[in-house]
C-alpha positions as CSV (number, residue, x, y, z in Angstrom):
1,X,113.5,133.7,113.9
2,X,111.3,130.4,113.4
3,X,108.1,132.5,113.3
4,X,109.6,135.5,110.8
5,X,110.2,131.9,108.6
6,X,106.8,130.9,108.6
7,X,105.7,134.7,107.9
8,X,108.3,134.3,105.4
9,X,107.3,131.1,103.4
10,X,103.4,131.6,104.1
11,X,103.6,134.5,102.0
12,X,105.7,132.9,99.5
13,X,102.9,131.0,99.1
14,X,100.5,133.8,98.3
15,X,98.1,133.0,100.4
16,X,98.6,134.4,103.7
17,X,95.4,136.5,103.6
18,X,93.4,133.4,103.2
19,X,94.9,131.7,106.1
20,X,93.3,130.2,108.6
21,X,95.9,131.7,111.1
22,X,95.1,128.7,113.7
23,X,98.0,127.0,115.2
24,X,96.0,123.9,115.0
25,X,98.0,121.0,112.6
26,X,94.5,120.7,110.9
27,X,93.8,124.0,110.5
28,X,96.7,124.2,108.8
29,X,96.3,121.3,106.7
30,X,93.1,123.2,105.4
31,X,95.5,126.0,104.4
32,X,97.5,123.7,102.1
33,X,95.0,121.8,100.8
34,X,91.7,123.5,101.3
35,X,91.3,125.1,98.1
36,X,89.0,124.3,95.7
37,X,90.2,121.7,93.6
38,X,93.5,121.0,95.2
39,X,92.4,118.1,97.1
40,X,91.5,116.3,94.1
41,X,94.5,117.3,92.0
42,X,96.6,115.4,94.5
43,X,94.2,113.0,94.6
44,X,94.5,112.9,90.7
45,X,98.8,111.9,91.8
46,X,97.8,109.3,93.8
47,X,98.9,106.6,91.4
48,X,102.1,108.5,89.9
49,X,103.0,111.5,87.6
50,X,100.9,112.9,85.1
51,X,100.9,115.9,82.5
52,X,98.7,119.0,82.7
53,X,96.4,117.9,79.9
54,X,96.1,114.4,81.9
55,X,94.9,116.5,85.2
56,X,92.4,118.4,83.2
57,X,91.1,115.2,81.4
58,X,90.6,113.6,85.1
59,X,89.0,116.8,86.4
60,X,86.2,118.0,84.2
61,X,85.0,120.7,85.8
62,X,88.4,122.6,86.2
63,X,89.6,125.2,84.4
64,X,93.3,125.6,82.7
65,X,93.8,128.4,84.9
66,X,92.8,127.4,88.1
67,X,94.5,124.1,87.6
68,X,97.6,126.4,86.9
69,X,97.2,128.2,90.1
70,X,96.5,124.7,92.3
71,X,99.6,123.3,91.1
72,X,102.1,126.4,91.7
73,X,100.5,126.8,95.1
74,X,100.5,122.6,95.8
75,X,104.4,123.2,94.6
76,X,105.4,126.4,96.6
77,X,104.1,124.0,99.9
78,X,106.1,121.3,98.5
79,X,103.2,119.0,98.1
80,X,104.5,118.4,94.8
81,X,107.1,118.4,92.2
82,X,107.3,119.1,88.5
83,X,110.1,117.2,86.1
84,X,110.5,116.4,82.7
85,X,110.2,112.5,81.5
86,X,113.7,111.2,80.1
87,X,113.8,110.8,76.1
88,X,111.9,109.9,74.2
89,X,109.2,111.7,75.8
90,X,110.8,114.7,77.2
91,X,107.6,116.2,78.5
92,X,106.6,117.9,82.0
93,X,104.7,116.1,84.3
94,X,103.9,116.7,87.7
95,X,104.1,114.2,90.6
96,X,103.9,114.2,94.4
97,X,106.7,114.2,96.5
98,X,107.2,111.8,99.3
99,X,105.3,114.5,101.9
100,X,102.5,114.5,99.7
101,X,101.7,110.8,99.4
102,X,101.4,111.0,103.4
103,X,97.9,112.2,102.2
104,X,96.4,108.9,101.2
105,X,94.9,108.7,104.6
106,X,93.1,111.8,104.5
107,X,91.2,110.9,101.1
108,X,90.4,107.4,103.2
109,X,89.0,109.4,105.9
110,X,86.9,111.7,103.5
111,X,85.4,109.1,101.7
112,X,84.7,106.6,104.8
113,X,82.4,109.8,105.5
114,X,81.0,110.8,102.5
115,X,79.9,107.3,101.4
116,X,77.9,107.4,104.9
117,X,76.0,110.8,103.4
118,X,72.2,110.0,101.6
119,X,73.3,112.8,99.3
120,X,76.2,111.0,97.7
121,X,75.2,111.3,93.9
122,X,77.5,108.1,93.0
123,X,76.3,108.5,88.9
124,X,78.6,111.7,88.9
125,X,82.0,111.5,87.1
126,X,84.5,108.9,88.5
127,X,88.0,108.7,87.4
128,X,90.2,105.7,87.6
129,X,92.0,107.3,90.9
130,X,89.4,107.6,92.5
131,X,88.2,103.9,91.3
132,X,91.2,102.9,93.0
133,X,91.8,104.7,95.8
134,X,88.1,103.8,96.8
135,X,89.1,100.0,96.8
136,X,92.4,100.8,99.0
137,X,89.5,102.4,100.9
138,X,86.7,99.8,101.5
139,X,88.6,96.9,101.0
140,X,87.4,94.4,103.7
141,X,90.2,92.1,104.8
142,X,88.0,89.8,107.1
143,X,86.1,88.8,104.1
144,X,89.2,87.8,102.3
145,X,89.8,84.6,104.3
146,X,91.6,81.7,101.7
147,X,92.5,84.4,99.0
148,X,96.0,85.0,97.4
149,X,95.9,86.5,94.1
150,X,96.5,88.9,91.7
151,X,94.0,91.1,89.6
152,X,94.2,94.0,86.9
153,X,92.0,97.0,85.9
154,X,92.5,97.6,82.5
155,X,90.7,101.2,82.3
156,X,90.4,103.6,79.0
157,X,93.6,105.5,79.9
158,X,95.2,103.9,82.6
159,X,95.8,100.5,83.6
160,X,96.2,99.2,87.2
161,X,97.9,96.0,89.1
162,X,97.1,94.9,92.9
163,X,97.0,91.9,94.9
164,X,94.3,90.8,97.9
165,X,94.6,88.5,100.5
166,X,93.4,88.4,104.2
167,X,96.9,90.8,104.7
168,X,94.7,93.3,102.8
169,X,94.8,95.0,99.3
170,X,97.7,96.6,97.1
171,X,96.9,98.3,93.9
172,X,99.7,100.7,91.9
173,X,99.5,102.0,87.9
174,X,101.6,99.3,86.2
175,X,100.8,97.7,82.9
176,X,99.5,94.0,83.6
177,X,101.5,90.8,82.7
178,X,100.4,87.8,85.1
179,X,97.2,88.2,87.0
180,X,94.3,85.5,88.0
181,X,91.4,87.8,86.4
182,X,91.7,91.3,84.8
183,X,88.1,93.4,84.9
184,X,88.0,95.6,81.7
185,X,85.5,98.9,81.2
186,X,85.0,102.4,82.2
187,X,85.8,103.2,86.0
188,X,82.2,104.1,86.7
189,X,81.2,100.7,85.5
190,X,83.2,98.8,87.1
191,X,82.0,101.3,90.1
192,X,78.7,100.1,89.6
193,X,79.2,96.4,89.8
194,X,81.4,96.9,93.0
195,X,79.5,99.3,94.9
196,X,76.2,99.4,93.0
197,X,74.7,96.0,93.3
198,X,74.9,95.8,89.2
199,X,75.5,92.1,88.6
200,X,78.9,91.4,86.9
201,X,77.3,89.2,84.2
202,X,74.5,92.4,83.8
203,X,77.2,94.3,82.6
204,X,79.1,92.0,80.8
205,X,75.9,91.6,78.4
206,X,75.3,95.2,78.3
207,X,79.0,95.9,77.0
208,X,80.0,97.5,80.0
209,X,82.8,95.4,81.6
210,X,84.5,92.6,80.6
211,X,86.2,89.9,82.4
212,X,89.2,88.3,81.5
213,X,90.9,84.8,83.4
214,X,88.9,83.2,86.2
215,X,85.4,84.7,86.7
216,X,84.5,83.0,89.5
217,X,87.5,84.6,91.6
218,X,86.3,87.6,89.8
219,X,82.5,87.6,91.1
220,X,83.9,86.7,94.7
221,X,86.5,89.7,94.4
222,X,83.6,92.0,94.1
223,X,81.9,91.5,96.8
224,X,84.7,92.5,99.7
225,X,84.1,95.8,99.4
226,X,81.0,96.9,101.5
227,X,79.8,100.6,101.9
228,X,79.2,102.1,105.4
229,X,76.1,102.1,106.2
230,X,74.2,105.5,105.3
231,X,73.9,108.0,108.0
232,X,70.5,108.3,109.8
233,X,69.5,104.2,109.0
234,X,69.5,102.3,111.7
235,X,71.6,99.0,111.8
């Protein structure tokens, strides 16, 4: 009976062809999430719900129809969920379920390793998920020693709230109220200062970022995120 259910839901799915057909729990990961694009789309969730055109925004290179397909088949696994916002907005959005935030750790994996790759092109698109899930990411507690604050990313379309210490670093989609410094630009720049040795004050006088509340914290809080050390270098 349990395997004529799997048959059962698999092809429910519609993708039972493309199966891996592995009883391995990665394996099978890969058949839920090993589409092009779907990784990203629920990467895309990470933070909370968004609409269809939001997805597409975030994820240049997709198109409407394959974005379609991702999210009926991340829906039919029940990866995720689609509801419509109370009034006054009434619109569909689509959000993760519980399962499907389980994933964090996989993108934390994946980009532990590809940061480590010398063909990691980081001047490609960055969206503000990935800007954040990348600080969740590289965050280096030990380097936090004496720190207690809060902070705010105030991006284009999104805004973001977190808090570091030497416990480590929180960071969820909420609109800022009380934080010791706010750091203000396009997710790629603020990339660039973080991980790309562009000094903060560099940017500031270019336009790029701007910093609001106590710059010196500020400067300090970008430096506790290191990048692994490229692979092939030696230490």
């Amino acid at each position: 009976m349990k395997l004529q259910k799997i048959t059962k839901n698999s092809q429910a799915l519609g993708l039972r062809d493309r199966w891996y057909k592995d009883a391995c729990a990665a394996a099978h990961t890969l058949d839920l999430l090993g589409e092009r694009w779907s990784l990203l789309v629920v990467r895309e969730l990470m933070f909370g719900p968004k609409r269809f055109s939001d997805l597409r925004a975030c994820l240049p290179g997709i198109s409407a129809n394959i974005l379609t397909q991702r999210l009926e088949g991340l829906e039919a696994s029940g990866i995720l969920i689609q509801r419509t916002l109370p009034a006054p907005a009434k619109v569909k959005v689509y959000e993760l379920t519980e399962w499907g935030y389980e994933a964090e750790p996989i993108f934390q994996a994946l980009g532990n390793f590809g940061a480590r790759s010398p063909l990691h092109d980081p001047t490609l698109p960055f969206s503000a998920s990935s800007l954040c899930l990348s600080l969740r990411t590289m965050f280096d507690a030990s380097q936090a020693q004496g720190f207690d604050h809060d902070f705010a990313l105030i991006l284009p379309v999104e805004r973001f709230v977190g808090h570091f210490s030497a416990e480590g670093l929180t960071i969820s989609r909420s609109e800022a109220t009380d934080f010791s410094f706010a750091l203000q630009g396009e997710p790629p720049a603020i990339a660039a200062v973080i991980y790309g040795g562009q000094p903060l004050d560099a940017a500031e006088k270019d336009g790029l970022v701007t910093v609001a509340g106590d710059r010196a914290l500020a400067q300090c809080f970008v430096t506790l995120f290191p990048l692994p050390q490229k692979a092939g270098q030696r230490a």
